[in-house]
VONUTI-957970 format. One line per field, with one value per residue: x, y, z of N, C-alpha, C in turn. Coordinates in pm, whole numbers, plus 50000, padded with zeros to 5 digits. Layout:
REM residues N
n_px	[X:...]
n_py	[Y:...]
n_pz	[Z:...]
ca_px	[X:...]
ca_py	[Y:...]
ca_pz	[Z:...]
c_px	[X:...]
c_py	[Y:...]
c_pz	[Z:...]
END
This chain:
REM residues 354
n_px	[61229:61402:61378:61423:61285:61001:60942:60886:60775:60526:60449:60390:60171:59998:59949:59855:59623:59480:59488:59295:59032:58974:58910:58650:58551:58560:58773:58921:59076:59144:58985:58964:58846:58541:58530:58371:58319:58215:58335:58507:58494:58634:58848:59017:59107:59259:59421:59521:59642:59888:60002:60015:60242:60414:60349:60269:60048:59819:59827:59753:59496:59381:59300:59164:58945:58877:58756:58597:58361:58343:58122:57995:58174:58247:58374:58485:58458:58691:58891:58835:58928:59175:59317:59357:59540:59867:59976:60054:59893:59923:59971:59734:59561:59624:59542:59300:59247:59305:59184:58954:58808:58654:58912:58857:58778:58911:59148:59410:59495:59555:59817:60015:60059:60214:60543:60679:60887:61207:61136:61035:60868:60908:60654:60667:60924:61220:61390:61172:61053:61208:61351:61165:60969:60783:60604:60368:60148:59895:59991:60224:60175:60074:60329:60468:60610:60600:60522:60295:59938:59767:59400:59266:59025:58864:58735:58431:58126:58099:57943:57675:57546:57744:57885:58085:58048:57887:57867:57821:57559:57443:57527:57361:57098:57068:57257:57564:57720:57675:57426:57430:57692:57617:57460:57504:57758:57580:57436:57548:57744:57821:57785:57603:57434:57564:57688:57713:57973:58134:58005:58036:58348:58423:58246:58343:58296:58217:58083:57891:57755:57696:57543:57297:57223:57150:56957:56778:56742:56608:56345:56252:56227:56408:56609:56625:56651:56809:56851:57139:57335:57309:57375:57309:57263:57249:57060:57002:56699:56776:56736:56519:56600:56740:56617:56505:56688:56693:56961:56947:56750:56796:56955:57188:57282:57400:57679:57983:58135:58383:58644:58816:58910:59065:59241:59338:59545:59708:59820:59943:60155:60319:60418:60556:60765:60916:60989:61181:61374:61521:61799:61937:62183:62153:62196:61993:61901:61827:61661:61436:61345:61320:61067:60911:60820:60692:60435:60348:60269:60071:59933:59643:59482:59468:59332:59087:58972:58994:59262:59500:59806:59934:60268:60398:60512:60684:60830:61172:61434:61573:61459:61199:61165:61007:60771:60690:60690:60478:60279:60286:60203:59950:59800:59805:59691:59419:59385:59389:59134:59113:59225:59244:59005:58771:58732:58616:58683:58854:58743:58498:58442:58481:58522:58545:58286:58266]
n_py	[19738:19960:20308:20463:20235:20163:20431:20370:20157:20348:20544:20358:20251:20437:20575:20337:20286:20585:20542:20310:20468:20653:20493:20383:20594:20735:20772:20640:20326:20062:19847:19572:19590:19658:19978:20034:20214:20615:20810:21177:21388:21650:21627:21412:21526:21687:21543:21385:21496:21608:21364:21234:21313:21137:20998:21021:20938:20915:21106:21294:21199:21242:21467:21492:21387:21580:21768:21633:21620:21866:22003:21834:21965:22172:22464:22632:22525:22323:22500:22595:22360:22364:22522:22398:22139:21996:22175:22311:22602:22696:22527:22367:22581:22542:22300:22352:22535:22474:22235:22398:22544:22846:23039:23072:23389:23502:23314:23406:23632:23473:23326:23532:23600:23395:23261:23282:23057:23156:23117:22800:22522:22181:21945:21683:21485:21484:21258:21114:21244:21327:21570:21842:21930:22086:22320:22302:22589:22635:22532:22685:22947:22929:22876:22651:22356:22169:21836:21970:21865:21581:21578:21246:21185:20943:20948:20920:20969:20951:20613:20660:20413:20300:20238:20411:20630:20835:21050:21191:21102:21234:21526:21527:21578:21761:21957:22032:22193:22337:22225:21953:21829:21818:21697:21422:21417:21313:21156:20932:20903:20690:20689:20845:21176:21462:21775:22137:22233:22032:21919:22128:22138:21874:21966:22162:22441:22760:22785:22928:22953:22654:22626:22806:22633:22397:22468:22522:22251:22139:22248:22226:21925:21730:21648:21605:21774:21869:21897:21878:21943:22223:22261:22195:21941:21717:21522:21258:21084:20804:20550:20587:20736:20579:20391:20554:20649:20371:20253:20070:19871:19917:20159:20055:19958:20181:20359:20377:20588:20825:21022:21219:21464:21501:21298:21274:21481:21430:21236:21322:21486:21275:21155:21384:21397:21158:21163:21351:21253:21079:21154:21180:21201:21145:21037:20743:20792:21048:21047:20965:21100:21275:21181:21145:21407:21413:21282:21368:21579:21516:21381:21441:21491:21226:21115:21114:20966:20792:20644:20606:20743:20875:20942:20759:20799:20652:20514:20543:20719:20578:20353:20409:20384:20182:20149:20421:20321:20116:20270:20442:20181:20151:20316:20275:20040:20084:20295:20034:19924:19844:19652:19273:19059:19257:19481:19698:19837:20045:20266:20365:20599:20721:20916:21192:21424:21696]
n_pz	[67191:66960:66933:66727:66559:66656:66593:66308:66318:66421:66247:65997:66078:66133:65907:65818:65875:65815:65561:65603:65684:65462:65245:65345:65363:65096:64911:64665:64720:64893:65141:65412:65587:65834:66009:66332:66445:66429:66174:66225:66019:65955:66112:66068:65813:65876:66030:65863:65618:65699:65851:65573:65441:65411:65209:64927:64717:64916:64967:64790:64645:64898:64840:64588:64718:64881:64659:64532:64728:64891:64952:65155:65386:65655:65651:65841:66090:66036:66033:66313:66397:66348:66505:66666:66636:66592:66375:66025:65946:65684:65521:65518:65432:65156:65110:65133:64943:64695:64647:64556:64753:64959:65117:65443:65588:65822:65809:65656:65830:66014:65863:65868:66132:66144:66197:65928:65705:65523:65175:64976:65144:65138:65041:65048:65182:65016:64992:64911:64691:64439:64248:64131:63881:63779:64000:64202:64143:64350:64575:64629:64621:64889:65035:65035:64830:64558:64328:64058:64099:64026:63960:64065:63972:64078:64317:64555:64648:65031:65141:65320:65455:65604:65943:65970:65853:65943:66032:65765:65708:65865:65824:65574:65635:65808:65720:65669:65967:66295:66433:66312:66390:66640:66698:66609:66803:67056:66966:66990:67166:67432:67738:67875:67945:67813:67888:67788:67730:67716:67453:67306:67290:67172:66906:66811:66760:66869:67238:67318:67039:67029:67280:67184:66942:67083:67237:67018:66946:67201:67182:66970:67049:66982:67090:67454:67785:68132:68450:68661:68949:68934:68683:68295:68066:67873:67657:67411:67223:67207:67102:66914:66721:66643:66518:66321:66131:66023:66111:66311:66546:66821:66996:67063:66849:66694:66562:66715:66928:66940:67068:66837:66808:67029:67028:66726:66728:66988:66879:66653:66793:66911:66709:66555:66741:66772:66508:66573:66691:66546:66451:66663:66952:67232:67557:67662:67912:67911:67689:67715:67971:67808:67653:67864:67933:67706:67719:67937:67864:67671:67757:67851:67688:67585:67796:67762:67592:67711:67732:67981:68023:68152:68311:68505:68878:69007:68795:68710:68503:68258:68288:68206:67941:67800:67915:67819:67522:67551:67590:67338:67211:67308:67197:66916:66912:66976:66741:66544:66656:66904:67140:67186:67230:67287:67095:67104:67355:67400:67308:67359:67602:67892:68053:68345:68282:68328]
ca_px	[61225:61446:61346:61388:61183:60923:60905:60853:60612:60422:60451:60328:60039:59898:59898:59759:59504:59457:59420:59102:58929:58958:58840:58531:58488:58516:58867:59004:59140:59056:59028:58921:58777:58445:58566:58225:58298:58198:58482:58533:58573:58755:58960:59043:59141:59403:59531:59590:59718:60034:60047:60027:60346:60505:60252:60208:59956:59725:59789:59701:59338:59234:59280:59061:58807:58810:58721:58483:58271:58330:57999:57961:58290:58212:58511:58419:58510:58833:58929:58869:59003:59298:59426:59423:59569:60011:59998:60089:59803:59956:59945:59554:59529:59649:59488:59141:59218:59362:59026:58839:58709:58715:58977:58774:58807:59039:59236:59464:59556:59644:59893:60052:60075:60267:60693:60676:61035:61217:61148:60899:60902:60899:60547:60684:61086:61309:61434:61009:60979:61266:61366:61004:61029:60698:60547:60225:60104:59847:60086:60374:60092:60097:60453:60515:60647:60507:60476:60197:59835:59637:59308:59256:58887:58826:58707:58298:58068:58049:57823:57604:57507:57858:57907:58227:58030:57741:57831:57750:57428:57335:57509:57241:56989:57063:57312:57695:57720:57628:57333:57479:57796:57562:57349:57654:57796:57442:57319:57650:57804:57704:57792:57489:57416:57653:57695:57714:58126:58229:57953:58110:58491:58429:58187:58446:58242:58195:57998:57704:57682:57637:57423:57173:57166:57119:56830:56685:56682:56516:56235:56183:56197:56464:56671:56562:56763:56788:56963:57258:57415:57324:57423:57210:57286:57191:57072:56921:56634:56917:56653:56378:56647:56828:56500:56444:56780:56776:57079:56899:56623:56797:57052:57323:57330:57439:57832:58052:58182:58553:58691:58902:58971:59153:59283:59470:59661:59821:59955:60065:60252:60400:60485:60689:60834:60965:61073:61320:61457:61583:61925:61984:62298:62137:62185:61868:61856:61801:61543:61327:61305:61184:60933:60852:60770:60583:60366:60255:60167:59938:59818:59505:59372:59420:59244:58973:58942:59004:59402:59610:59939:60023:60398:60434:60641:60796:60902:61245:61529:61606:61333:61064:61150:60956:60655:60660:60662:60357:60181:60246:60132:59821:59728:59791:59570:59383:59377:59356:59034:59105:59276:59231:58871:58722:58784:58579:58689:58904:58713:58355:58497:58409:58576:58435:58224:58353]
ca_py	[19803:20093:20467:20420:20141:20266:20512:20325:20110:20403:20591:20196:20189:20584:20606:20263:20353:20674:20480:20240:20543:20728:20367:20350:20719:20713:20773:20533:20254:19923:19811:19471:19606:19829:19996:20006:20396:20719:20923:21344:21446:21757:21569:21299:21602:21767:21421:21269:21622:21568:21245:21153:21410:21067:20894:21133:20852:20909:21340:21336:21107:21284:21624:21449:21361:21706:21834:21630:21631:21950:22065:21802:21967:22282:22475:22721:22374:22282:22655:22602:22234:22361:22584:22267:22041:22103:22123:22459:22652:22721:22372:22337:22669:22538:22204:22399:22634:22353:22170:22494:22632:22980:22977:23163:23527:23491:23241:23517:23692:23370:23273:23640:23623:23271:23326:23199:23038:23209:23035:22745:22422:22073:21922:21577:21471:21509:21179:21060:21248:21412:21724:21946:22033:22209:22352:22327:22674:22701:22520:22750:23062:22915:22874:22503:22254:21980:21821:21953:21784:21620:21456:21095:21152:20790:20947:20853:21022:20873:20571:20642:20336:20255:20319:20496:20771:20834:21188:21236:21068:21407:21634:21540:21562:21874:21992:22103:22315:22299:22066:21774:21821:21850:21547:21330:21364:21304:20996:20820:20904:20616:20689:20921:21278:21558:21931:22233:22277:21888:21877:22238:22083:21796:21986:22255:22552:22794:22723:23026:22889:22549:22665:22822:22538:22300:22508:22502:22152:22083:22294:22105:21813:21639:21576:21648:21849:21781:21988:21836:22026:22341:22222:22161:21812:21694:21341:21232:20981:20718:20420:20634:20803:20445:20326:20654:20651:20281:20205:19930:19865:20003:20278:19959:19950:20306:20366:20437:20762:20836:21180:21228:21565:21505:21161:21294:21596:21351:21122:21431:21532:21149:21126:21460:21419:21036:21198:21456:21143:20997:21128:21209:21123:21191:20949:20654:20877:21193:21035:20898:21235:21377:21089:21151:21548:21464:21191:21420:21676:21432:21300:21486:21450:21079:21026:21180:20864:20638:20589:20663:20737:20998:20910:20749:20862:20589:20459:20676:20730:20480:20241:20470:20350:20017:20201:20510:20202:20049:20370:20441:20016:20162:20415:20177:19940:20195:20296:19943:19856:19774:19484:19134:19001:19326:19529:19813:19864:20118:20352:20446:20756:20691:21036:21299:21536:21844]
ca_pz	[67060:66953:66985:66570:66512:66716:66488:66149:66310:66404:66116:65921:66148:66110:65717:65742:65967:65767:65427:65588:65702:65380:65190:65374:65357:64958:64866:64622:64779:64944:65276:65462:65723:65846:66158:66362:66476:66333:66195:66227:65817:65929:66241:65969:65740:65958:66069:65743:65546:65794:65796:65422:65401:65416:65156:64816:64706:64997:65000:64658:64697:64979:64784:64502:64731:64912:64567:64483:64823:65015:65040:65316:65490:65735:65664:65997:66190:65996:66077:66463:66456:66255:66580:66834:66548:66541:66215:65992:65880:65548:65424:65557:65306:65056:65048:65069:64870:64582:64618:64502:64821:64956:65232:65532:65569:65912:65807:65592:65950:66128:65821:65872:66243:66178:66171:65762:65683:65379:65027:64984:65206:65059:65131:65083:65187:64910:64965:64881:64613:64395:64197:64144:63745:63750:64091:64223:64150:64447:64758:64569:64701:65030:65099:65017:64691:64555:64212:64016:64175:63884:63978:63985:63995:64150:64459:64504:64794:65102:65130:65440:65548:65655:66091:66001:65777:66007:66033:65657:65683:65963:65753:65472:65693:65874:65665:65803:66057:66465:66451:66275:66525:66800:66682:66605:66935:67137:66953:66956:67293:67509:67824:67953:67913:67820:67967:67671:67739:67660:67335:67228:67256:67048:66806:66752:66780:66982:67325:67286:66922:67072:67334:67091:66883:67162:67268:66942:66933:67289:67212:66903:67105:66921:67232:67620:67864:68257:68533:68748:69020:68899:68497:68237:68059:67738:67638:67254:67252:67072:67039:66808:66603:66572:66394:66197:66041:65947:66172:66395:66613:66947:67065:67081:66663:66639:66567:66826:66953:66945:67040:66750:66810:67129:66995:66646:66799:67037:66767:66562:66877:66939:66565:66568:66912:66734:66417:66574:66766:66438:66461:66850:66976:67336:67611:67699:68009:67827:67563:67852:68007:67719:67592:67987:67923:67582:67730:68025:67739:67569:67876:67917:67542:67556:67933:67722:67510:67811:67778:68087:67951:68302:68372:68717:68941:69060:68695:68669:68416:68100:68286:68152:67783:67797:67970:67670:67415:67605:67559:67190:67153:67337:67085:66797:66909:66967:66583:66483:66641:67029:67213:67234:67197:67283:66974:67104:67467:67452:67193:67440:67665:68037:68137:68381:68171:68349]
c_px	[61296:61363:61282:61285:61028:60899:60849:60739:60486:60383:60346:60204:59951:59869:59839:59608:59430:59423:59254:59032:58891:58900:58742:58483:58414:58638:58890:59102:59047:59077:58897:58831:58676:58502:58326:58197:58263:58302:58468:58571:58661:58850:59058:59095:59275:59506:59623:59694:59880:60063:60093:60150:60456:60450:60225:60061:59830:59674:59702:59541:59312:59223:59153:58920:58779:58722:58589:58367:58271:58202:57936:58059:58197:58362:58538:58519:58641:58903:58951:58903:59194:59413:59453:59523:59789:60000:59995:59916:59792:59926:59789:59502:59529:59580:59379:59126:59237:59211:58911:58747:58738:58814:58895:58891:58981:59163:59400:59562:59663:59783:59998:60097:60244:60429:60725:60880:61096:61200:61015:60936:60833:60741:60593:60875:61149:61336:61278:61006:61119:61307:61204:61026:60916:60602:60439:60229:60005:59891:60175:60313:60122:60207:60558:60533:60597:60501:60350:60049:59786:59558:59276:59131:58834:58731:58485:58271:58045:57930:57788:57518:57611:57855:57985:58133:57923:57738:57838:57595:57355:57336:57419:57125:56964:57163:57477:57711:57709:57574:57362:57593:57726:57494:57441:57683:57688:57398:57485:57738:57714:57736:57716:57513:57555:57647:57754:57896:58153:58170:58009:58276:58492:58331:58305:58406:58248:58049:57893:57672:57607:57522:57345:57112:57114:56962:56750:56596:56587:56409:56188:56160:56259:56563:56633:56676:56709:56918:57022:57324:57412:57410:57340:57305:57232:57172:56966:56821:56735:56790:56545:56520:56714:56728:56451:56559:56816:56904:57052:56780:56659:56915:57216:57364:57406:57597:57883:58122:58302:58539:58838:58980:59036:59255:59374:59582:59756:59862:60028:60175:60352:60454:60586:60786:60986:61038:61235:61384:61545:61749:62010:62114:62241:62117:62045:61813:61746:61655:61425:61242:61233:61110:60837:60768:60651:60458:60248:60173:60022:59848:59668:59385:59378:59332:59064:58897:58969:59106:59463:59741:60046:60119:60416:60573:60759:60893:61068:61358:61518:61502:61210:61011:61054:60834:60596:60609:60516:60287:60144:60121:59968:59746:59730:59718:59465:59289:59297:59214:59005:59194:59161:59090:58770:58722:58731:58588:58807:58859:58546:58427:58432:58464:58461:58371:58260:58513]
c_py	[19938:20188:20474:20278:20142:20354:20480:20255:20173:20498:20507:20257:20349:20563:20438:20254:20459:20625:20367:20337:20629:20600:20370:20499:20778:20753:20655:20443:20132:19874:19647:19462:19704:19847:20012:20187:20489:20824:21072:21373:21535:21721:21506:21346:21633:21686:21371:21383:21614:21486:21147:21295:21257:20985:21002:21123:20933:21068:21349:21260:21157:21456:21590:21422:21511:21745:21779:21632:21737:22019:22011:21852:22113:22339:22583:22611:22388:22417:22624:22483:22305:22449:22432:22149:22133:22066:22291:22477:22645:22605:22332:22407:22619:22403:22248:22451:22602:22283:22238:22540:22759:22927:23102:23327:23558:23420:23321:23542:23598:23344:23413:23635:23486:23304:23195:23176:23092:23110:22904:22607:22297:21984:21752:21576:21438:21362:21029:21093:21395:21545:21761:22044:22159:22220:22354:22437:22740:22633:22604:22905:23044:22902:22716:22458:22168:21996:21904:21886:21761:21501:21360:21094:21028:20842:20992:20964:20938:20746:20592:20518:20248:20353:20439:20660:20805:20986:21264:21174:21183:21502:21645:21598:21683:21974:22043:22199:22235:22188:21937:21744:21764:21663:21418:21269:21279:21170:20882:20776:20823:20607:20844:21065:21368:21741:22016:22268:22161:21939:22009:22206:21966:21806:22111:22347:22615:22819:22805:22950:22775:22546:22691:22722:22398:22355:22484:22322:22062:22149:22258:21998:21710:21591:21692:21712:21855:21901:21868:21932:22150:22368:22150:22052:21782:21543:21328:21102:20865:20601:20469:20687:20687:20390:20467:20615:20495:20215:20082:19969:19943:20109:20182:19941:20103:20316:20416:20556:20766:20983:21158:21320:21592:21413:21186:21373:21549:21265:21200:21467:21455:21174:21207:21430:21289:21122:21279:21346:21118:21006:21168:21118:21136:21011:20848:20728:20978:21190:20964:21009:21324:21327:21116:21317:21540:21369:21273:21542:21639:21367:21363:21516:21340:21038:21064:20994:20737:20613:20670:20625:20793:20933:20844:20756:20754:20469:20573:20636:20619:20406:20297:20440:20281:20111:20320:20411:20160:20189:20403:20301:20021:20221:20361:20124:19998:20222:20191:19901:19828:19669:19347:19142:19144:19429:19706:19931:19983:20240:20434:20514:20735:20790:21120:21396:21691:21854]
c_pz	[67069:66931:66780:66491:66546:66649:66359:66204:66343:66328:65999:65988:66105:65969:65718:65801:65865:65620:65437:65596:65576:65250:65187:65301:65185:64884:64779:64645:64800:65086:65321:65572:65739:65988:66179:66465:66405:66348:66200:66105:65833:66034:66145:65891:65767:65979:65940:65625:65622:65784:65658:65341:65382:65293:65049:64769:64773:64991:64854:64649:64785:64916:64626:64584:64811:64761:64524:64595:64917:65011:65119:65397:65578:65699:65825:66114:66124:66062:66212:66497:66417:66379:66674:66778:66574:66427:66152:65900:65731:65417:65387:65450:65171:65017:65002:64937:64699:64551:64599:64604:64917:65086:65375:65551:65665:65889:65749:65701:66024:65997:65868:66019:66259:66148:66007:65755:65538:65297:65072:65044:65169:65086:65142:65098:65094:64901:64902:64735:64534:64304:64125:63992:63754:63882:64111:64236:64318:64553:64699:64684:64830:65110:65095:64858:64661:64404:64178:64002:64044:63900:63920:63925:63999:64285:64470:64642:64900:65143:65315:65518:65602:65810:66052:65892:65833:66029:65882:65655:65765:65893:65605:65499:65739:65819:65758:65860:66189:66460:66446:66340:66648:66870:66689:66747:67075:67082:66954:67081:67383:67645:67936:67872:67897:67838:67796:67665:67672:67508:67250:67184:67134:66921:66763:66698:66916:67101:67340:67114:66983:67153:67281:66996:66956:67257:67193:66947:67071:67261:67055:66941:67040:67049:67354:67707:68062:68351:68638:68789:68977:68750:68408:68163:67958:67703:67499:67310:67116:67019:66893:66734:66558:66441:66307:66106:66002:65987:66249:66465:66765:66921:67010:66934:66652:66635:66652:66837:66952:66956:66990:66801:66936:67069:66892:66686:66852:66967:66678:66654:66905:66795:66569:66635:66781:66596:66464:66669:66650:66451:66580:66852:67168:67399:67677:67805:67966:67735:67649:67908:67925:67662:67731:68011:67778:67636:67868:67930:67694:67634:67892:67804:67518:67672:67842:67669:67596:67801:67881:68066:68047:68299:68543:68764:68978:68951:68685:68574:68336:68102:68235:67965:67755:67814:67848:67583:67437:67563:67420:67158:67172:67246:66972:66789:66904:66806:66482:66513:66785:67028:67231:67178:67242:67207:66995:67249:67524:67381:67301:67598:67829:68122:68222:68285:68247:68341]
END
């Protein structure tokens, strides 16, 4: 498969990826499928605001459903996902700040610190979406173009007894913030206890917040805590909260864990990398070498999620194409659901926890 085709089909596969999860979630749409994971609302945010730069449809429906549901979002989180995410601040501003909510105090500084390009930059490609009679007023603020946004209002609240929305059924419960991060990651992660550094990375706070709230909740006795090697360790009772919340009778009903927030970054990074390929005149050599520099990049937020993408050494020059390809095909499948008859075997995280 070419370098360009490769591209469209992973381009196809993200926004269609990005249209089931926003289906289930409560966007207007339709999808065939329940994934059987629980998704990240503000991972899922960052991912798809970039991605649906190719999809107006999809930008415009998930800016209807920000509006109508952000008082389940944390915007605190979107804020500290929004630095690990490549993706421009400005745009993130402007979606919030479009769907009527304040844009956090800092956020201001970071757009200011950022090298802004003169005049206003297209949010979808000219050749998507042509001449702009009347400007969106608040992306115009932020530095970007775009038709005029005008809600579908189709977009419904999450139903919570779907796997994939399981972290709105906490933030009801406990409302958004730490806890329902904390809780999320702890009843869903099924591969043993976790240490206050991992459950702070994929709650996307910071690790004394986490700590305090992970105190609170052992000395309520909502989950137990355990020393290893001189590290305290965290583990939820998953079977009693499976039967409080209605999810099943054991631990094994509860939706599966995905670290998103390692997991989108590296497909925003593959997607770019593939876009600025489009019109290379650079030799098979050349485009190897540098699918071979972006793949060791991304390597260490996909081992997270269980793909080993590392470069081996003893693959070298043009022969490394085939092997890149295999890696994208991994993260697709990935997307889609898993390989072969195991649909869920590449989605439960069997990494070291330090």
């Amino acid at each position: 498969m070419s370098i360009l085709d490769l591209r469209e089909k992973t381009w196809q596969q993200f926004l269609d990826f990005a249209w089931r999860q926003w289906a289930q979630v409560g966007v207007s749409a339709s999808t065939t499928k329940t994934d059987s994971w629980v998704i990240d609302p503000e991972a899922l945010i960052l991912f798809t605001i970039e991605i649906a730069r190719r999809d107006p449809r999809l930008f415009d429906e998930v800016l209807d459903w920000l509006a109508h549901n952000r008082r389940l979002l944390t915007m605190q989180r979107l804020w500290n996902l929004g630095a690990r995410f490549p993706i421009d601040a400005r745009l993130v501003g402007a979606a919030i700040a479009w769907a009527g909510e304040s844009v956090p105090a800092r956020w201001p500084k970071r757009l200011q610190s950022e090298n802004r390009p003169t005049g206003n930059v297209l949010v979808f490609d000219s050749s998507i979406l042509g001449f702009i009679a009347e400007p969106d007023p608040t992306f115009a603020a932020y530095g970007y173009s775009r038709p005029q946004v005008v809600r579908s209002g189709k977009s419904r609240e999450p139903d919570v007894k779907l796997p994939a929305n399981f972290a709105f059924q906490l933030r009801h419960l406990f409302g958004p913030g730490s806890r329902s991060e904390v809780m999320r990651i702890l009843l869903t992660f099924r591969d043993g206890p976790l240490d206050a550094a991992r459950i702070s990375a994929e709650a996307a706070f910071a690790k004394r917040n986490i700590s305090d709230t992970l105190a609170g909740l052992v000395a309520s006795r909502v989950i137990k805590a355990r020393w290893s090697r001189n590290e305290r360790q965290y583990i939820a009772y998953r079977d009693k909260w499976a039967r409080l919340l209605e999810v099943g009778p054991t631990a094994e009903h509860m939706p599966v864990f995905v670290s998103w927030v390692h997991l989108f970054p590296a497909c925003l990074e593959i997607i770019a990398w593939l876009d600025s390929m489009t019109n290379t005149e650079d030799t098979d050599y050349l485009i190897a070498s540098q699918a071979r520099d972006l793949m060791e990049r991304v390597a260490p937020n996909l081992e997270i999620i269980g793909l080993d993408v590392s470069p081996k050494r003893s693959v070298r020059g043009a022969a490394y194409l085939p092997v890149f390809e295999d890696a994208v095909e991994s993260i697709l499948a990935t997307l889609a659901g898993g390989r072969g008859s195991d649909p869920l075997s590449l989605l439960s995280t069997s990494c070291n926890l330090h």
